[in-house]
C-alpha positions as CSV (number, residue, x, y, z in Angstrom):
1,X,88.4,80.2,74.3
2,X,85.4,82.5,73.7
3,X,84.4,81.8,77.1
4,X,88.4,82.5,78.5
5,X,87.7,85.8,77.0
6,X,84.3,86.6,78.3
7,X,85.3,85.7,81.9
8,X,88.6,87.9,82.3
9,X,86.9,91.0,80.6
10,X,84.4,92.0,83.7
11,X,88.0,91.2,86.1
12,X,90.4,93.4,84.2
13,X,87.7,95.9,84.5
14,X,87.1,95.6,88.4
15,X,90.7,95.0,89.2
16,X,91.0,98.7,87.0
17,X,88.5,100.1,90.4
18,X,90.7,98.3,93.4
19,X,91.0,100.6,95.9
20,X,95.4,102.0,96.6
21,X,97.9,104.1,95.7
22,X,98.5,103.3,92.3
23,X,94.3,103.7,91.6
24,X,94.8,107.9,93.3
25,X,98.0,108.2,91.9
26,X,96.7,107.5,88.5
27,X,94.3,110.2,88.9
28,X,96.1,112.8,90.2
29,X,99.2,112.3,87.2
30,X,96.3,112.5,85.0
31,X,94.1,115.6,85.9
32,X,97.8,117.4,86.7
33,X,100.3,116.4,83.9
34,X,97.6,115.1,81.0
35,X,97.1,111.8,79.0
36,X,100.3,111.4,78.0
37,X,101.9,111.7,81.1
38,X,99.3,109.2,82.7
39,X,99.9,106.8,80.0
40,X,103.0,106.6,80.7
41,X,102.4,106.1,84.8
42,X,99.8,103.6,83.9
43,X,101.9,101.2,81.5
44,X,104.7,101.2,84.4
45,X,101.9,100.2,86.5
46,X,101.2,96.9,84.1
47,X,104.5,95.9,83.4
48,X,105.2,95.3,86.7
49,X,101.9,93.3,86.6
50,X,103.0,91.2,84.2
51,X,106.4,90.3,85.7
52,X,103.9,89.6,88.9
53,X,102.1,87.3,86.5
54,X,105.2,85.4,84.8
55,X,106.5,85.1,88.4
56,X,103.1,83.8,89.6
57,X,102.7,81.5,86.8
58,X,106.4,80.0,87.4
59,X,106.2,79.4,90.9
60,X,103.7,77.2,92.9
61,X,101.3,77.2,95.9
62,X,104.7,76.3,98.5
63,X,106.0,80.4,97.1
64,X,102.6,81.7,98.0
65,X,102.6,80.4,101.2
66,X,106.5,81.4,102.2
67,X,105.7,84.9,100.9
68,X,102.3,84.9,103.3
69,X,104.8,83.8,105.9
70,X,107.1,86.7,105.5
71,X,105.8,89.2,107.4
72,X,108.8,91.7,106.6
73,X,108.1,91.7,103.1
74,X,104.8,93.2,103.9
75,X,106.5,95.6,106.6
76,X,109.7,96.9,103.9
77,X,107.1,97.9,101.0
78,X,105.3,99.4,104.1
79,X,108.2,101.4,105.1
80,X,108.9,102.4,101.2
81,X,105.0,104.1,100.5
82,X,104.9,105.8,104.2
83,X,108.2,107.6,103.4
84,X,106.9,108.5,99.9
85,X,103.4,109.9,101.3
86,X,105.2,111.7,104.4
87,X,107.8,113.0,101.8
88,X,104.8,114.4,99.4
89,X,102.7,115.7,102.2
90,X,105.3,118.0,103.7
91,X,106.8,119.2,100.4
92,X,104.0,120.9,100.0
93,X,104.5,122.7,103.0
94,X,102.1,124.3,105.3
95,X,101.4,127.5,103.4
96,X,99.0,127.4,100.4
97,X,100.3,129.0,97.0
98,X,98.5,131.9,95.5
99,X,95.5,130.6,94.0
100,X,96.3,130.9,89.9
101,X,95.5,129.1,86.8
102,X,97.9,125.8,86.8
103,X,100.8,126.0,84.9
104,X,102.7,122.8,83.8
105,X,106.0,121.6,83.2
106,X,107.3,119.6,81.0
107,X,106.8,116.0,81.8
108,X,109.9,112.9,82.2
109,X,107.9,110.4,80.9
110,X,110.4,107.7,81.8
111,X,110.3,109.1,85.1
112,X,106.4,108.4,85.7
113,X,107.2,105.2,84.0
114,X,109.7,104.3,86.6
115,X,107.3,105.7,89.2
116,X,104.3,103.7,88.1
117,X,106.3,100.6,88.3
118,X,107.9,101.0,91.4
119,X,104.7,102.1,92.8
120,X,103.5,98.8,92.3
121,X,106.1,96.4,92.9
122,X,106.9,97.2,96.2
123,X,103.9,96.2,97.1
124,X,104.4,92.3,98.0
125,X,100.7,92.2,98.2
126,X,100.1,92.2,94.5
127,X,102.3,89.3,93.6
128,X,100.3,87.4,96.5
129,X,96.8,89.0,94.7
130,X,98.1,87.4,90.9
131,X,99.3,83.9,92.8
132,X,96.0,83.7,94.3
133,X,94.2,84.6,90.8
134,X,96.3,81.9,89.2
135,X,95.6,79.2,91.3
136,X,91.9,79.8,91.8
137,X,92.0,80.6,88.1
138,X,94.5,77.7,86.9
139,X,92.1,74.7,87.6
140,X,89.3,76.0,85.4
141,X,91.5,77.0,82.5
142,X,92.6,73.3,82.7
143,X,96.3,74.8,83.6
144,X,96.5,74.9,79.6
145,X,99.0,77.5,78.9
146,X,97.4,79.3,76.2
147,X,94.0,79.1,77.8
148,X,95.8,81.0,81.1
149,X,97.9,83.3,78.3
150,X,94.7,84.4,76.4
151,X,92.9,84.9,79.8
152,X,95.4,87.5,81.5
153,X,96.2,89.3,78.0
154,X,92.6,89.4,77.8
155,X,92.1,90.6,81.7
156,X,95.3,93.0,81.6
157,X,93.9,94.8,78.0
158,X,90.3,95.1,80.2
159,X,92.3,97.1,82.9
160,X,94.6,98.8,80.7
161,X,91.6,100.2,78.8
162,X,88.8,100.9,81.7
163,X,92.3,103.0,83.1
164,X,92.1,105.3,79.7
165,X,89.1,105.9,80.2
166,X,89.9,106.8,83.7
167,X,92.5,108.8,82.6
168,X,90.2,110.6,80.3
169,X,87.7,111.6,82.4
170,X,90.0,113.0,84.9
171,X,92.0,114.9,82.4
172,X,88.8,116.9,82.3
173,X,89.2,118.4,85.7
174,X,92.6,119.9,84.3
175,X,90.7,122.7,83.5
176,X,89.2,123.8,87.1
177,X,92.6,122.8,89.1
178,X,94.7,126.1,90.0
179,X,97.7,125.8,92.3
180,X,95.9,125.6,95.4
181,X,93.9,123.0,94.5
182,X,97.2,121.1,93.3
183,X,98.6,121.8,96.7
184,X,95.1,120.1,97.9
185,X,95.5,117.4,96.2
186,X,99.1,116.3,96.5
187,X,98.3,116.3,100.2
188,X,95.5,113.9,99.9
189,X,97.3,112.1,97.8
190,X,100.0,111.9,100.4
191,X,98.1,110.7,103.3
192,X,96.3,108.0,101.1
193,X,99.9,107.0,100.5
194,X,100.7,107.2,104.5
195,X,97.9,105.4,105.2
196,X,98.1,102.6,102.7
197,X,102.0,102.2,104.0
198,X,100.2,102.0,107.3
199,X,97.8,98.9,106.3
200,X,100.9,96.9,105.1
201,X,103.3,97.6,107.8
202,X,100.4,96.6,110.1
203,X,99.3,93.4,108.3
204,X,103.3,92.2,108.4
205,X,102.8,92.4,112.3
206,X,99.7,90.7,112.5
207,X,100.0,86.9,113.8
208,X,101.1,84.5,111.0
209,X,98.0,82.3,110.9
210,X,96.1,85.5,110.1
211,X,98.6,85.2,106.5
212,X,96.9,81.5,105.7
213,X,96.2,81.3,102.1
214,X,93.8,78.1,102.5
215,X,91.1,80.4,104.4
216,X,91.2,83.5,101.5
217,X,90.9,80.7,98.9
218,X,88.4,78.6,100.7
219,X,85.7,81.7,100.7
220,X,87.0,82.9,97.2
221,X,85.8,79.0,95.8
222,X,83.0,79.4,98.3
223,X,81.1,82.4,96.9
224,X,82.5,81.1,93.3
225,X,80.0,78.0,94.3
226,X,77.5,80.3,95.5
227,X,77.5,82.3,92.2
């Protein structure tokens, strides 16, 4: 069990540093709106991990290989994140605000909830990430259940921490940000979201034989038996 533990702790921590939205997103909630409001983003974020995780664990290897096979999956959640970033790049129009010390409003915390999680789960790809972890994962836990419990309470409390520190560290940077550096930064934050709609929209176009789950997991086991 020790061992469980010891294993999931380094992957909570590096799936805390994957590359999207929700990692930019997490940042910019936090150095804008403060801890609280962050939290708040960030356990939306994980809930909709863990009903990945539940719906990963419940299902089998046939579910990961008809979602791979669904191109449009990949191509709606595509559609949903290049409207959101288009919408939040030209909201802030074209014209820069008067640079001032940053002034904020009161935060909907249920609202950055809801955002956090819906962030996440239209992202098909993430389900098809925590299918592939469980199968890769499943065999060497011995497909015990509490084995694959302990490991994924274990790897999700590794995120969920690494993220407040993340959260943390960017709050720190609420102290330089004036309005035009907001308006900066919600335009970044908007073509990251652009172009990460872009990447899935793309990838649910690509040729269907470029969606086969047997090549990912063959190199995944592959540098596991290198390592």
């Amino acid at each position: 069990m020790l061992e469980d533990i010891q294993a999931a702790i380094p992957l909570g921590f590096l799936l805390s540093f994957m590359i999207g939205p929700v990692f930019f997103v997490l940042l910019e909630t936090s150095a804008i709106k403060g801890f609280r409001a962050a939290l708040s983003f960030d356990i939306g974020v994980i809930i909709a991990d863990i009903i990945f995780i539940l719906a990963a664990y419940f299902s089998s290897y046939q579910l990961l290989e008809n979602l791979s096979n669904q191109p449009g999956l990949y191509v709606f959640g595509g559609v949903i994140l290049l409207v959101y970033g288009i919408t939040i790049f030209f909201k802030q129009g074209t014209k820069r605000p008067i640079d001032k010390p940053l002034k904020v409003k009161s935060n909907d915390y249920f609202s950055l909830f809801l955002k956090g999680f819906f962030l996440n789960f239209i992202n098909i790809g993430v389900l098809v990430f925590w299918l592939g972890i469980i199968i890769i994962v499943g065999p060497s836990l011995d497909n015990e259940p509490v084995r694959i419990r302990v490991f994924f309470t274990t790897m999700l409390l590794s995120y969920f921490i690494t993220d407040i520190f993340k959260i943390l560290l960017a709050k720190q940077l609420k102290r330089k940000l004036t309005n035009n550096r907001i308006h900066l930064i919600k335009k970044g934050i908007g073509l990251i979201l652009v172009v990460c709609g872009i990447v899935l929209i793309v990838k649910g176009f690509l040729p269907r034989d470029r969606f086969t789950i047997e090549s990912g997991l063959e190199k995944i086991e592959g540098i596991r038996k290198a390592d």
